[in-house]
PDB file of N, H, CA, C and O in Angstrom:
ATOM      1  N   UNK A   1      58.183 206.147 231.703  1.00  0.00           N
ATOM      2  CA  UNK A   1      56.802 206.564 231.606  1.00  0.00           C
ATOM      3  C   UNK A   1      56.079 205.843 230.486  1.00  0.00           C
ATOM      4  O   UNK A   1      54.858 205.687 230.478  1.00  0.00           O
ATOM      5  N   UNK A   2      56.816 205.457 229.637  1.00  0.00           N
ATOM      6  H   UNK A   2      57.807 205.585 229.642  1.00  0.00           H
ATOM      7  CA  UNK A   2      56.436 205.170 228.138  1.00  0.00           C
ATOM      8  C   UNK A   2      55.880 203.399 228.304  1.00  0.00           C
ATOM      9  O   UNK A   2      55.281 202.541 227.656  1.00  0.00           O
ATOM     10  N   UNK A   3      56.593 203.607 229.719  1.00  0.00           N
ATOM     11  H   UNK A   3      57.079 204.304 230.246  1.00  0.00           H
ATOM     12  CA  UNK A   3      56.529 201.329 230.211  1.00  0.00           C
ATOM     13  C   UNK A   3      55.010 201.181 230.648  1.00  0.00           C
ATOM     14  O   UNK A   3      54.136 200.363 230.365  1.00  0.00           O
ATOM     15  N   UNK A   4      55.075 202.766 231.778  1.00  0.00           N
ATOM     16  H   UNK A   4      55.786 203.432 232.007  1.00  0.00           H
ATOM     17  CA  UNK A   4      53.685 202.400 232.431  1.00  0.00           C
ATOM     18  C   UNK A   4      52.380 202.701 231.523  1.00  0.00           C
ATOM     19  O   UNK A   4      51.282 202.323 231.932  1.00  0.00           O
ATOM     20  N   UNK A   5      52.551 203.660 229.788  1.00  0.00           N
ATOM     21  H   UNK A   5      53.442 203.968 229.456  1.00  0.00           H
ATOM     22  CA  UNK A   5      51.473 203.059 229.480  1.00  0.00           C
ATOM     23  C   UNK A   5      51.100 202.106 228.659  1.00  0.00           C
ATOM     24  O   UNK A   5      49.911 201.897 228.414  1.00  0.00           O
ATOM     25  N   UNK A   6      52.118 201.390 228.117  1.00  0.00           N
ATOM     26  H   UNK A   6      53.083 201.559 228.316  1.00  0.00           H
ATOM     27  CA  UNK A   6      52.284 200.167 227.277  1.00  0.00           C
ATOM     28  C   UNK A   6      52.055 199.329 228.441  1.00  0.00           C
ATOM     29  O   UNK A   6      51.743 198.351 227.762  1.00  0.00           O
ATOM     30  N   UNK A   7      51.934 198.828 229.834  1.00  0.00           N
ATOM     31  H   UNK A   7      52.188 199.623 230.386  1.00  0.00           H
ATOM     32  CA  UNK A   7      51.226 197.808 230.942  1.00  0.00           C
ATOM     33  C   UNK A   7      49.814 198.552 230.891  1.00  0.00           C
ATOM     34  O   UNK A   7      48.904 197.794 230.554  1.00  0.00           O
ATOM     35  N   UNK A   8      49.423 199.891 231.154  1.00  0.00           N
ATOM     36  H   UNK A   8      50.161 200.507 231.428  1.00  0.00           H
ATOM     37  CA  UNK A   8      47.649 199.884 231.156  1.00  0.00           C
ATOM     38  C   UNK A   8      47.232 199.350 229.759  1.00  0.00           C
ATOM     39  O   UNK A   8      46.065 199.013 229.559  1.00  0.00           O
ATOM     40  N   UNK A   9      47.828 199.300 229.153  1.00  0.00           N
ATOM     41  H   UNK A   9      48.776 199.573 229.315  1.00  0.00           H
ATOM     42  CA  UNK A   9      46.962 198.518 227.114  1.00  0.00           C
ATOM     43  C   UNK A   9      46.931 197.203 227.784  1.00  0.00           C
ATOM     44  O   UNK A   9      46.011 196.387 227.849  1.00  0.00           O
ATOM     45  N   UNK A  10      48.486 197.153 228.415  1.00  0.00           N
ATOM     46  H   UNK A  10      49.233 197.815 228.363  1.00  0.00           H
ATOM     47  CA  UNK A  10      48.157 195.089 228.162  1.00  0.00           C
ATOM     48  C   UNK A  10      47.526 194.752 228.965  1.00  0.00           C
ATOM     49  O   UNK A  10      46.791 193.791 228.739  1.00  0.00           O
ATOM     50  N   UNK A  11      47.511 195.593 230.719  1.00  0.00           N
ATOM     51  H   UNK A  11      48.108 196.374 230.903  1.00  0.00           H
ATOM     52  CA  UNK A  11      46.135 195.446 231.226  1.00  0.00           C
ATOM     53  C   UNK A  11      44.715 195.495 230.832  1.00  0.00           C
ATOM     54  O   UNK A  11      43.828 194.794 231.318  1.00  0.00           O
ATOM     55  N   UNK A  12      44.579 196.361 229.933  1.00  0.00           N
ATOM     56  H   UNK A  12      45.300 196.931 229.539  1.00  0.00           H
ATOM     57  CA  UNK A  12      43.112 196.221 229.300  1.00  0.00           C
ATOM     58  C   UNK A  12      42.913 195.580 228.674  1.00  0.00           C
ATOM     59  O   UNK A  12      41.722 195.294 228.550  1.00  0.00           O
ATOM     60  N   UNK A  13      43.844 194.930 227.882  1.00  0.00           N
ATOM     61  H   UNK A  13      44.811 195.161 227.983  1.00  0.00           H
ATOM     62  CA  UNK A  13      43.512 193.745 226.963  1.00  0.00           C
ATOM     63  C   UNK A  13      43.038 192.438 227.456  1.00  0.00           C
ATOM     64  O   UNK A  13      42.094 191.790 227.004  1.00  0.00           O
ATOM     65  N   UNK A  14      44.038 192.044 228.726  1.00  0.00           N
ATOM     66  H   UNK A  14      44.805 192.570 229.093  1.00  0.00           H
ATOM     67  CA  UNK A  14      44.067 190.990 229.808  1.00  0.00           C
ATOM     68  C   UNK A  14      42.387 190.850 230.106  1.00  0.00           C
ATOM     69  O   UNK A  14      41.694 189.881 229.794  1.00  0.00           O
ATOM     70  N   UNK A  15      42.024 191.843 230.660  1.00  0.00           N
ATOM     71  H   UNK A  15      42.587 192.629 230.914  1.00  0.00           H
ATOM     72  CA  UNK A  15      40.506 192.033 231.241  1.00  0.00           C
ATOM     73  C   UNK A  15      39.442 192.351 230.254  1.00  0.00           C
ATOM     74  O   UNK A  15      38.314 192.336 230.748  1.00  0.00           O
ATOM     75  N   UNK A  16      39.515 192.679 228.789  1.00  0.00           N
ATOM     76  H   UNK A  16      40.431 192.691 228.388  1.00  0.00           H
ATOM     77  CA  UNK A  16      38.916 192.390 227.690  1.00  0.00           C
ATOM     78  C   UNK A  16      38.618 191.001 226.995  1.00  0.00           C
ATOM     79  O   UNK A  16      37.600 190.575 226.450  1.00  0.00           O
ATOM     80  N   UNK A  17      39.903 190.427 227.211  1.00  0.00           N
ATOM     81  H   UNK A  17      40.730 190.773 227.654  1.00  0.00           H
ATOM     82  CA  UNK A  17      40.230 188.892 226.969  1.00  0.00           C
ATOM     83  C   UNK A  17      39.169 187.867 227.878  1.00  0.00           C
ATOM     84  O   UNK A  17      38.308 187.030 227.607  1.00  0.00           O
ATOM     85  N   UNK A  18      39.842 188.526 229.259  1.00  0.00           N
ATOM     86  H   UNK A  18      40.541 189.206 229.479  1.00  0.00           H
ATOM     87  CA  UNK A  18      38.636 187.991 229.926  1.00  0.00           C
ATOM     88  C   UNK A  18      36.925 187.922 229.722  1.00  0.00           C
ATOM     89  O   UNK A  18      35.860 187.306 229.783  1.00  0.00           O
ATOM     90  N   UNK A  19      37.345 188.580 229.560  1.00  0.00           N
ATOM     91  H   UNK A  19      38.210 189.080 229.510  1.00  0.00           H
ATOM     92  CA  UNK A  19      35.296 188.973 229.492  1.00  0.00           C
ATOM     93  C   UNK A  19      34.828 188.575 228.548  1.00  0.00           C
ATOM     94  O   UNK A  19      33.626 188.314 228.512  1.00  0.00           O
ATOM     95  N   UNK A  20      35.746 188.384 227.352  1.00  0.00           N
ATOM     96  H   UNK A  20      36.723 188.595 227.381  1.00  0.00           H
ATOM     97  CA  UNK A  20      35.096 187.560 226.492  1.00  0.00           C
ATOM     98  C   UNK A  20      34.742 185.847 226.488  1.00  0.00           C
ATOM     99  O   UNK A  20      33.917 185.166 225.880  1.00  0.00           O
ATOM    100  N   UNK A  21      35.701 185.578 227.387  1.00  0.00           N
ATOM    101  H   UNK A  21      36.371 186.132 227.881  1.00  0.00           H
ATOM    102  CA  UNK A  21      35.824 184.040 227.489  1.00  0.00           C
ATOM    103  C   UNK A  21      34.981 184.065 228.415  1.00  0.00           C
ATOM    104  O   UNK A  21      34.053 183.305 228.139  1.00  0.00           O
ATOM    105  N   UNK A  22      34.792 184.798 229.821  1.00  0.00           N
ATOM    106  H   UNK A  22      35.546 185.415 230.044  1.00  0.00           H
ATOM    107  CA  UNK A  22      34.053 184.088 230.546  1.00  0.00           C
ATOM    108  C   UNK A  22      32.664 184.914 230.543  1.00  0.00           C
ATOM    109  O   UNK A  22      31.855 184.605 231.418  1.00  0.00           O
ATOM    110  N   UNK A  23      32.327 185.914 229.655  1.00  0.00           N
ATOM    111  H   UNK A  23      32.984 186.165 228.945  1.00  0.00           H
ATOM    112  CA  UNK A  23      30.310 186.568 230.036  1.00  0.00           C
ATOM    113  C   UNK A  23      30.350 185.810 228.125  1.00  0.00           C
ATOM    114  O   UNK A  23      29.761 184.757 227.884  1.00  0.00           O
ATOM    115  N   UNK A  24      30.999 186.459 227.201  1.00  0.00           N
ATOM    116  H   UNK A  24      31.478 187.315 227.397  1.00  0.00           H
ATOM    117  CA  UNK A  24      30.634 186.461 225.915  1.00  0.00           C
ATOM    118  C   UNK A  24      30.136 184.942 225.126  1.00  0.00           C
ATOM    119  O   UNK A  24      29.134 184.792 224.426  1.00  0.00           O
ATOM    120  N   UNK A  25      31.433 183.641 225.576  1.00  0.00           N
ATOM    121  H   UNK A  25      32.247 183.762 226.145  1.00  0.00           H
ATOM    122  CA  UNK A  25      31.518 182.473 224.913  1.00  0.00           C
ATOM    123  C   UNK A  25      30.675 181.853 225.839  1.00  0.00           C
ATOM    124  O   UNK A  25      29.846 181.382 225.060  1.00  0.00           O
ATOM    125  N   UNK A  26      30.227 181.454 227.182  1.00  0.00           N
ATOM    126  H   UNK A  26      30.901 181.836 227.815  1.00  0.00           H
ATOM    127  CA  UNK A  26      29.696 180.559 228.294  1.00  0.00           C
ATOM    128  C   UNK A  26      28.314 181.013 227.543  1.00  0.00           C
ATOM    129  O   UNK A  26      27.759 180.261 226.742  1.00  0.00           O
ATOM    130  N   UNK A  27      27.852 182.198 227.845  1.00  0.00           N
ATOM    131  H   UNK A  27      28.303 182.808 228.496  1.00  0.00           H
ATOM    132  CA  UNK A  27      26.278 182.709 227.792  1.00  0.00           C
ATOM    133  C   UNK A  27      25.953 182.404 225.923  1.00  0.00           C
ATOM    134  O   UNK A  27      24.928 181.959 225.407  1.00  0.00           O
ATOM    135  N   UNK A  28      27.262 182.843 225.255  1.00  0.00           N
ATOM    136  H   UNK A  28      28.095 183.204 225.674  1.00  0.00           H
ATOM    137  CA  UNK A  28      26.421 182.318 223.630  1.00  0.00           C
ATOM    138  C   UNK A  28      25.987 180.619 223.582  1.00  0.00           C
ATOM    139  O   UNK A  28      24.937 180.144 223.152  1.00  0.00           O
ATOM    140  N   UNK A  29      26.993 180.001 224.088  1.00  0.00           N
ATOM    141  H   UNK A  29      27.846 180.387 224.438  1.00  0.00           H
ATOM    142  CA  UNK A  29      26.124 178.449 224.442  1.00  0.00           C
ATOM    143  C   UNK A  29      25.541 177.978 225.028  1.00  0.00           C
ATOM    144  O   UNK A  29      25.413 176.786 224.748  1.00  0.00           O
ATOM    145  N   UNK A  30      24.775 178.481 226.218  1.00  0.00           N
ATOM    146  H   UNK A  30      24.879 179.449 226.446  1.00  0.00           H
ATOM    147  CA  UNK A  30      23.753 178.715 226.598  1.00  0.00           C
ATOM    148  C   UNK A  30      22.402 179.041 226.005  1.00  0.00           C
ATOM    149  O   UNK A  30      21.422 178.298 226.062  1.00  0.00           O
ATOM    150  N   UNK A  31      22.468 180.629 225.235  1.00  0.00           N
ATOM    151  H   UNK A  31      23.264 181.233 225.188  1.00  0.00           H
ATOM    152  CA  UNK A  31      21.739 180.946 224.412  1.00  0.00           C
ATOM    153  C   UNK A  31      21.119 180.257 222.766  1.00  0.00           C
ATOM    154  O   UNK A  31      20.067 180.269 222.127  1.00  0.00           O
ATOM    155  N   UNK A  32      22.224 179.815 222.655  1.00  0.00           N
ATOM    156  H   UNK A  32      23.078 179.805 223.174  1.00  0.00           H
ATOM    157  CA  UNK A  32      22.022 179.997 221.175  1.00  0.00           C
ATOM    158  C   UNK A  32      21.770 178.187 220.275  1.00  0.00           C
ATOM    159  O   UNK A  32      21.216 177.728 219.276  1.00  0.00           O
ATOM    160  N   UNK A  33      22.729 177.643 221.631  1.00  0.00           N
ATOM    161  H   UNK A  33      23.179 178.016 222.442  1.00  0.00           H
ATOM    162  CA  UNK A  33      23.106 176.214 221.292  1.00  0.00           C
ATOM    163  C   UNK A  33      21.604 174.953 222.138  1.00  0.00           C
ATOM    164  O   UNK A  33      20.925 174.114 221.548  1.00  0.00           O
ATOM    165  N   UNK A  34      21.585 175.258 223.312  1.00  0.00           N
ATOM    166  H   UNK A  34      22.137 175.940 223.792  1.00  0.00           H
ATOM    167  CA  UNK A  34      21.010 174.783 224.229  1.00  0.00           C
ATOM    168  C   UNK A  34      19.262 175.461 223.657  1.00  0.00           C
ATOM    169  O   UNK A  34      18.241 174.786 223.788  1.00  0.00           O
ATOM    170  N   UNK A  35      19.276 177.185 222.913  1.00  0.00           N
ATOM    171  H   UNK A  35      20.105 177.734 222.806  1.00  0.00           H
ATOM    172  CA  UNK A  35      17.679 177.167 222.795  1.00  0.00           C
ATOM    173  C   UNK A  35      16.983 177.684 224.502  1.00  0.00           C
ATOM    174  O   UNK A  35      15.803 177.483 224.791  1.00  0.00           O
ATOM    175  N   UNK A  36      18.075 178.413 225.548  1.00  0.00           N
ATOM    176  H   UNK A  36      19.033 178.576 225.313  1.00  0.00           H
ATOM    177  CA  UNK A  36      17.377 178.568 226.417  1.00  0.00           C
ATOM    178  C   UNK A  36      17.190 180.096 226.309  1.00  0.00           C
ATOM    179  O   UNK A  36      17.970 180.888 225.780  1.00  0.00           O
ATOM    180  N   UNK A  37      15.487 180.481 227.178  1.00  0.00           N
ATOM    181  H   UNK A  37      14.854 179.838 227.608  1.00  0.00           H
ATOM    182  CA  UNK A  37      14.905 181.597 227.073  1.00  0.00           C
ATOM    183  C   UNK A  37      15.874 182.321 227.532  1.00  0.00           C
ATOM    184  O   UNK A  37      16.145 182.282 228.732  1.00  0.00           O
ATOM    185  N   UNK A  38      16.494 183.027 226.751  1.00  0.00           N
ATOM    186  H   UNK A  38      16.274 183.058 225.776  1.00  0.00           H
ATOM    187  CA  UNK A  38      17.351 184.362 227.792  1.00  0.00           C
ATOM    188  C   UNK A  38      17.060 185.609 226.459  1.00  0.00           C
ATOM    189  O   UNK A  38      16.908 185.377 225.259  1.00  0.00           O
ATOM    190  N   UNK A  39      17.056 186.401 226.876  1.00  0.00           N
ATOM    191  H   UNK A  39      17.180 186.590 227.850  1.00  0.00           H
ATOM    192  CA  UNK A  39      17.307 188.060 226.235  1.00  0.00           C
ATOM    193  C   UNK A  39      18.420 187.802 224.958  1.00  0.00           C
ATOM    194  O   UNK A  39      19.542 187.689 225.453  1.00  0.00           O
ATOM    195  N   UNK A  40      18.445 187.707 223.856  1.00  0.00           N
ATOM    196  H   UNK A  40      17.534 187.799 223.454  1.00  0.00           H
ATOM    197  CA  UNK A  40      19.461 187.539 223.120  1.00  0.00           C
ATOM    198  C   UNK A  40      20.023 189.337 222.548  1.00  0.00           C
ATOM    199  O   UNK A  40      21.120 189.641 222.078  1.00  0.00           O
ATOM    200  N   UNK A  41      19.325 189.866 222.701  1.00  0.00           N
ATOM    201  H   UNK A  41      18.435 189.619 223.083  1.00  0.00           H
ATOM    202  CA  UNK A  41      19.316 191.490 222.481  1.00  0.00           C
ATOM    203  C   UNK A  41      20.499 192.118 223.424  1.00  0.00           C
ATOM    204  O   UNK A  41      21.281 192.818 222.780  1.00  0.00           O
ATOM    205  N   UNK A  42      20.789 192.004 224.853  1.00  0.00           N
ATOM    206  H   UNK A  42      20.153 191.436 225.375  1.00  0.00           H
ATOM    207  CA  UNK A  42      21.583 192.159 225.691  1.00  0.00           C
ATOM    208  C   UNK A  42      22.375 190.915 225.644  1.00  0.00           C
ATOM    209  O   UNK A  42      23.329 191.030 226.412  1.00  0.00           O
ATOM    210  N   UNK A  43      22.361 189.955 225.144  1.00  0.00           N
ATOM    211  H   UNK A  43      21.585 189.861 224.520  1.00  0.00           H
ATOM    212  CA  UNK A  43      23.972 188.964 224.607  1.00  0.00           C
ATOM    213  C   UNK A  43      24.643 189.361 223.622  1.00  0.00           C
ATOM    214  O   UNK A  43      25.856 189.482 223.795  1.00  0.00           O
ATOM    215  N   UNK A  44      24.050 189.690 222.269  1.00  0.00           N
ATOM    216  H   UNK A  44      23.064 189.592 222.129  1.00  0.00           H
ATOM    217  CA  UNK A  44      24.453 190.291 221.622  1.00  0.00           C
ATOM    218  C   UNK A  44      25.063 191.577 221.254  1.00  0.00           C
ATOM    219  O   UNK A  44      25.693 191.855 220.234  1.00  0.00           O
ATOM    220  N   UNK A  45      24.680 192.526 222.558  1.00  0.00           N
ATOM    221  H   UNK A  45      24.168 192.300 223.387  1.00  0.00           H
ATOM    222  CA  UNK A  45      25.378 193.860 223.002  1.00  0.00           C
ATOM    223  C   UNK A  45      26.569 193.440 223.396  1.00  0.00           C
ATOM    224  O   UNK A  45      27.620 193.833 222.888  1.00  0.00           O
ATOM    225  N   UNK A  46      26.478 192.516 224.436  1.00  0.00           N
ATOM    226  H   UNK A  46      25.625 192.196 224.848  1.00  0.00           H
ATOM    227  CA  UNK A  46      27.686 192.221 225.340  1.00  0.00           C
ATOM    228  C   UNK A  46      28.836 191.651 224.779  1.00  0.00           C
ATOM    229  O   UNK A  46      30.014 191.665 225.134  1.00  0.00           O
ATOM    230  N   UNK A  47      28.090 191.012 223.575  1.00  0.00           N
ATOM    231  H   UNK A  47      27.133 191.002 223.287  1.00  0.00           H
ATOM    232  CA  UNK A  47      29.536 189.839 222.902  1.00  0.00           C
ATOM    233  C   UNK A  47      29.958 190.954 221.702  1.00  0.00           C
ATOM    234  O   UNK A  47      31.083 190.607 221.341  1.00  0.00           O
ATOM    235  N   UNK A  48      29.619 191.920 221.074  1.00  0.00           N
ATOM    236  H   UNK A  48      28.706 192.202 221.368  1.00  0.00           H
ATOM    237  CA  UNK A  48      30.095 192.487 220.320  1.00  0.00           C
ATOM    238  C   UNK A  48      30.790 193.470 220.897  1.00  0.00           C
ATOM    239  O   UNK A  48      31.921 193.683 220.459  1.00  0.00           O
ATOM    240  N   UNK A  49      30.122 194.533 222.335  1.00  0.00           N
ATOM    241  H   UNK A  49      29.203 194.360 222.691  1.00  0.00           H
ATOM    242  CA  UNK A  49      31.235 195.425 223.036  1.00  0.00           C
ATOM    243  C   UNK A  49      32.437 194.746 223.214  1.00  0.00           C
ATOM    244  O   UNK A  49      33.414 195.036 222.524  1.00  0.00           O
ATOM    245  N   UNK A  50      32.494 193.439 224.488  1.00  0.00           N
ATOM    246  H   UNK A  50      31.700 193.204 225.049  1.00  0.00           H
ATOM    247  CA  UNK A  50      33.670 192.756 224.335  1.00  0.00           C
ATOM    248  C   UNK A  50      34.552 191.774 223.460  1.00  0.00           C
ATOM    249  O   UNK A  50      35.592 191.236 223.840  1.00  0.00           O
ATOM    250  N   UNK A  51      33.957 191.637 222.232  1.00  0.00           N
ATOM    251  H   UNK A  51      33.112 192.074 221.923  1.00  0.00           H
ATOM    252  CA  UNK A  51      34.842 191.194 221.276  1.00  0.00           C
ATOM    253  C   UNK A  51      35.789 192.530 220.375  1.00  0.00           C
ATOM    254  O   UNK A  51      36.875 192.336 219.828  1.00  0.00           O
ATOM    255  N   UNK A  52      34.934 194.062 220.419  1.00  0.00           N
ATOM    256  H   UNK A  52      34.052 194.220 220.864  1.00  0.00           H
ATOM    257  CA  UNK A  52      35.641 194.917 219.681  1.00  0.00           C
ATOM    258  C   UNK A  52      36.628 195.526 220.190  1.00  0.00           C
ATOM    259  O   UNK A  52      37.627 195.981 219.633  1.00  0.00           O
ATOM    260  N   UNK A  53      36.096 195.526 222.120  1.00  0.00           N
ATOM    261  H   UNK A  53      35.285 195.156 222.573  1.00  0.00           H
ATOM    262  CA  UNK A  53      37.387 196.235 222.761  1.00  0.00           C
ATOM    263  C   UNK A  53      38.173 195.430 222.893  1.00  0.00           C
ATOM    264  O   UNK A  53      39.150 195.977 223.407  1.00  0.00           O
ATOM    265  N   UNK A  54      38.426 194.028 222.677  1.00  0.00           N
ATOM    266  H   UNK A  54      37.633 193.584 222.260  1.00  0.00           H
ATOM    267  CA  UNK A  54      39.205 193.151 222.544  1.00  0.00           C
ATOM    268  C   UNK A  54      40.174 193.097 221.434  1.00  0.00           C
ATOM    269  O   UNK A  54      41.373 192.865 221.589  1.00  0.00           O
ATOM    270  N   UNK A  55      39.538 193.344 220.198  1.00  0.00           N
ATOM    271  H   UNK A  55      38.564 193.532 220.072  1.00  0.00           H
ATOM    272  CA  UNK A  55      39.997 193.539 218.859  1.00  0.00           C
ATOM    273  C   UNK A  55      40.746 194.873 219.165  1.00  0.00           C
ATOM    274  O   UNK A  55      41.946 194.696 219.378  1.00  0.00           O
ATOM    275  N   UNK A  56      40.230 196.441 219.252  1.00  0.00           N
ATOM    276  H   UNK A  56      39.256 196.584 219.079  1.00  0.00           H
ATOM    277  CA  UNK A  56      41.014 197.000 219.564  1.00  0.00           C
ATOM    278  C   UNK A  56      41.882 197.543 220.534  1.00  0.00           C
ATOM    279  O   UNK A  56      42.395 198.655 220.411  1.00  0.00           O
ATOM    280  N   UNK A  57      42.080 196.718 221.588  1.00  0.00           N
ATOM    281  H   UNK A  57      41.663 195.815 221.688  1.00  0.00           H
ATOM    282  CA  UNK A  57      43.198 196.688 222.941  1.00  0.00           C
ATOM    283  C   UNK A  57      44.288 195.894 222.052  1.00  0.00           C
ATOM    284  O   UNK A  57      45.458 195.974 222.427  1.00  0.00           O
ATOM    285  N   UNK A  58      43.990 195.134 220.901  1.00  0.00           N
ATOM    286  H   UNK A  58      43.040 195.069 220.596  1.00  0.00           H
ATOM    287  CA  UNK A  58      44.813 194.220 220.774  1.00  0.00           C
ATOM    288  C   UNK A  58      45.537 195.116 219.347  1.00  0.00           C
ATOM    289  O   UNK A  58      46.718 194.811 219.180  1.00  0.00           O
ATOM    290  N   UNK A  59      45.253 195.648 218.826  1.00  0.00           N
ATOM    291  H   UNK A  59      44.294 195.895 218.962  1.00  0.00           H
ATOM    292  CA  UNK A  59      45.664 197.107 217.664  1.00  0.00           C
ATOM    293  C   UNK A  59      46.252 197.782 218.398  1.00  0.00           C
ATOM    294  O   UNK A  59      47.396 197.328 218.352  1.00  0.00           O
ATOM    295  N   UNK A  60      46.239 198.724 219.179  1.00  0.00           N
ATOM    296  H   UNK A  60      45.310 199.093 219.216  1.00  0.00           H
ATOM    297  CA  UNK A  60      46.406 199.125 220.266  1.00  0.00           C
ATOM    298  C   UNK A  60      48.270 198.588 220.660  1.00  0.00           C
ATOM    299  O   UNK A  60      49.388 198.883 220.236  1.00  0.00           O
ATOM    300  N   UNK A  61      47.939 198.071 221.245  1.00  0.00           N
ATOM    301  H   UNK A  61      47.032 197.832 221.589  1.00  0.00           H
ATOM    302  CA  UNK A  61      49.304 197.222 221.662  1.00  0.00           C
ATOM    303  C   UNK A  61      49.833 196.691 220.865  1.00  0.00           C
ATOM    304  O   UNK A  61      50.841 196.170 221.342  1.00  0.00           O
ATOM    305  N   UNK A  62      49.695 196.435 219.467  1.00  0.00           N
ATOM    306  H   UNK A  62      48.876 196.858 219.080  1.00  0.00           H
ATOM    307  CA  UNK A  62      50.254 196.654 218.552  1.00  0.00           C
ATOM    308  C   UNK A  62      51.154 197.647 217.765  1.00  0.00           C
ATOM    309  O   UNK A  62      52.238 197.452 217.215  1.00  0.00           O
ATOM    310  N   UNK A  63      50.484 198.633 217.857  1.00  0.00           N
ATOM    311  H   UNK A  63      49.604 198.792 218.303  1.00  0.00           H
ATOM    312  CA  UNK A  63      50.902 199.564 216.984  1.00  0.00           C
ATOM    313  C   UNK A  63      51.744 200.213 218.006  1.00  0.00           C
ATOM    314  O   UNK A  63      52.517 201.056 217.550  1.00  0.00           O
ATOM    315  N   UNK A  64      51.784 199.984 219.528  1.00  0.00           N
ATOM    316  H   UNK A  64      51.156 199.300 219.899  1.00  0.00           H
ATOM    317  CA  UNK A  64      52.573 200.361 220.532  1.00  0.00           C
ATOM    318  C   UNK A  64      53.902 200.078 220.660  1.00  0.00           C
ATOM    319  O   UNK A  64      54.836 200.846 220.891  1.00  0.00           O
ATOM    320  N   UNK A  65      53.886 197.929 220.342  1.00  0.00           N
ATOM    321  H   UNK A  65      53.127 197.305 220.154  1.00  0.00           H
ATOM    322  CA  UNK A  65      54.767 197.381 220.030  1.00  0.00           C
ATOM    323  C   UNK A  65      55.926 197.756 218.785  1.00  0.00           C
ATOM    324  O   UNK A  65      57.098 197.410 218.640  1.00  0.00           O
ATOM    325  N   UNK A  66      55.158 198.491 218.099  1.00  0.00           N
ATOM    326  H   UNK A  66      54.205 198.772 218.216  1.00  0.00           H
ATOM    327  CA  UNK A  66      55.365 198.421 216.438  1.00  0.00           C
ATOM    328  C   UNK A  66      56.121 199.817 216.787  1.00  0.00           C
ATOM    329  O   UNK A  66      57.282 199.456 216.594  1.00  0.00           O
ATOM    330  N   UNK A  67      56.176 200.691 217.037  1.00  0.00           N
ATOM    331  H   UNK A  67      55.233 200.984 217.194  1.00  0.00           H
ATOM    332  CA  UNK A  67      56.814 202.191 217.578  1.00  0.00           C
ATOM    333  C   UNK A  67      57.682 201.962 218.336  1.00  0.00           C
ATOM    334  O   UNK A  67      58.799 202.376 218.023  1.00  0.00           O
ATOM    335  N   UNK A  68      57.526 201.244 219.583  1.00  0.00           N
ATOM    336  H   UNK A  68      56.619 200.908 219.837  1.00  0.00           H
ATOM    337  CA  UNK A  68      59.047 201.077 219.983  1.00  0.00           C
ATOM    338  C   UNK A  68      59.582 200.192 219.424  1.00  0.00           C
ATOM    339  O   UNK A  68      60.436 200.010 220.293  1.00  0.00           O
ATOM    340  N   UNK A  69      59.845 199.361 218.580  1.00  0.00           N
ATOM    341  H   UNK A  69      59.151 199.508 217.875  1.00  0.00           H
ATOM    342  CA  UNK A  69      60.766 198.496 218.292  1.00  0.00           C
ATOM    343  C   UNK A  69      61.110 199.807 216.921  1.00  0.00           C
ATOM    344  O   UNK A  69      62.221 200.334 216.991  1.00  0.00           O
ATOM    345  N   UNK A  70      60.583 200.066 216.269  1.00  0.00           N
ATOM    346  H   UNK A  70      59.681 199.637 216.212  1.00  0.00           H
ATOM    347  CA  UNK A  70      60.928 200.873 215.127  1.00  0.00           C
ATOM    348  C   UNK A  70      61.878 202.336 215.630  1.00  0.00           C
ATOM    349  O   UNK A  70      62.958 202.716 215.179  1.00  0.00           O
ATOM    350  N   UNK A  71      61.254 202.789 216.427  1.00  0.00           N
ATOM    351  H   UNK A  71      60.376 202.481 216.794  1.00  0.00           H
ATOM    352  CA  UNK A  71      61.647 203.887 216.899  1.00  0.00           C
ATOM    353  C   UNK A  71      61.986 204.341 218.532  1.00  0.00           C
ATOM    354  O   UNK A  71      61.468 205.182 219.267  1.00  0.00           O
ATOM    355  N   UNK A  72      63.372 203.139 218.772  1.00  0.00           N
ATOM    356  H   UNK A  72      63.793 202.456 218.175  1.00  0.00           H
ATOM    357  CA  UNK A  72      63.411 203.661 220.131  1.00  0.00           C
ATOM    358  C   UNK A  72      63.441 204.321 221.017  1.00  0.00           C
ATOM    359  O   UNK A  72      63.251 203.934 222.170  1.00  0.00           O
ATOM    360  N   UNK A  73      63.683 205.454 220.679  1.00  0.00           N
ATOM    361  H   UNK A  73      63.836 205.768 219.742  1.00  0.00           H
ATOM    362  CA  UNK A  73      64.093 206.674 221.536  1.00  0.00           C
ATOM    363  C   UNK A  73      63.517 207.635 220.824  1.00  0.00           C
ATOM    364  O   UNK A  73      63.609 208.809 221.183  1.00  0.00           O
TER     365      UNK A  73
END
């Protein structure tokens, strides 16, 4: 039981990961580099939600990692 929820973290991380590489990093160079009109108010929502749930999916599965190896059973 303890497997299947240490795979939903690393699943969420997987698809956190994602989202940062492909809505967060593509659209900031777009925005920011290039100077094109877009909403920077809703980029800046988007790249900080998915950089923090990224940051913490990745604590997360850490401190998951860090318990079972310390304390197996």
């Amino acid at each position: 039981m303890d497997d299947l929820k240490s795979n939903w973290v690393f699943s969420s991380f997987k698809i956190a990961d994602l989202g940062v590489g492909i809505v967060a990093f593509p659209s900031g160079y777009i925005c920011f580099i290039y100077n094109a009109n877009c909403n920077k108010t809703i980029y800046i929502a988007a790249y900080w939600f998915l950089v923090h749930s990224s940051v913490a999916n990745l604590c997360v599965l850490t401190w998951d990692r860090y318990t079972a190896i310390v304390h197996p059973l």
